[in-house]
N, C-alpha and C positions, 0 to 999 in steps of 0.2 A: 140347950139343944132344941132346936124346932119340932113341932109336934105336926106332921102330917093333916092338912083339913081332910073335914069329912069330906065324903064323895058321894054323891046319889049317885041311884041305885045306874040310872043313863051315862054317865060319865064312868063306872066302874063297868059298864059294857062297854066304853068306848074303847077302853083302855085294854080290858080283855081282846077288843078285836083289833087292836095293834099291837099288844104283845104278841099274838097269836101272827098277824101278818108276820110279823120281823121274825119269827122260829121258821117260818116258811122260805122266805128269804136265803135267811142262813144255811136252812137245809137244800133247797136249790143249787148255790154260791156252792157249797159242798159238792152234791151230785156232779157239777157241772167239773167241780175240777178233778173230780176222780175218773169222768168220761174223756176229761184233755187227755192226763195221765195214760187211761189206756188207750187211746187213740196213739197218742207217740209211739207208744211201744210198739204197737200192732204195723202203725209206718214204718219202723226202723226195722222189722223183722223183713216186711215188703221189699222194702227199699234194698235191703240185705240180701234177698234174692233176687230182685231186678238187676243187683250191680255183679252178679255171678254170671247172669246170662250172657251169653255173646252180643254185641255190639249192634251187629245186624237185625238178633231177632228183638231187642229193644227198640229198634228204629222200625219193624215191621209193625210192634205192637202200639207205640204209639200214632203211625198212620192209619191204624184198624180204627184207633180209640177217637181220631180226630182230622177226620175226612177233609174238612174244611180247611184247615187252618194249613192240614199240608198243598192242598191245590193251593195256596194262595200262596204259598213259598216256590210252588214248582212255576207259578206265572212271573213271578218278580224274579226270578232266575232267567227264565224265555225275555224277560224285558230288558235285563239286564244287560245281558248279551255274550258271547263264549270269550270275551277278549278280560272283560271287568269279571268273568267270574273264572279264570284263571290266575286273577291276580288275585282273587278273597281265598281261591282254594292253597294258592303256597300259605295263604297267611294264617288261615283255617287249619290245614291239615297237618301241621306241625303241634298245635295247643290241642286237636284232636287225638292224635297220638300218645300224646304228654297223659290223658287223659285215663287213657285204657290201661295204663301203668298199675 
């Protein structure tokens, strides 16, 4: 069996302050996945009352939440034009439907 060398006294610090990191580490790695854990949960509850609400006031709320991104849907629509986006809404509004199920 191998016998351990000595260590001065600097290398038995070193050591110390890398065991010490890696406990840090591990309790981090820890914290971190007990914060994912309840992050889902607290989603799935959200999500669970978003998917109660009516259709409309979902499609209200995410235009309150994001100004932008809905103008830039309602310009590509105006560019599109009423002919091409009669033909996306048969195609659309059938898997929309399917949806609210």
């Amino acid at each position: 069996m191998k016998r351990p060398l000595p260590r001065t006294a600097e290398q038995q610090q070193l050591i110390d302050r890398i065991t010490a990191q890696r406990a840090r580490w591990r309790q981090r790695r820890q914290d971190r996945r007990e914060q994912r854990a309840a992050g889902a949960g607290l989603r799935a509850v959200a999500a669970g009352a978003r998917a109660s609400e009516p259709l409309l006031t979902r499609v209200g709320g995410f235009a309150r939440q994001h100004p932008l991104a809905v103008a830039g849907v309602l310009a590509a629509l105006a560019v599109a034009g009423p002919r091409r986006l009669a033909r996306w809404a048969s195609v659309l509004l059938p898997l929309v439907l399917q949806l609210r199920r």
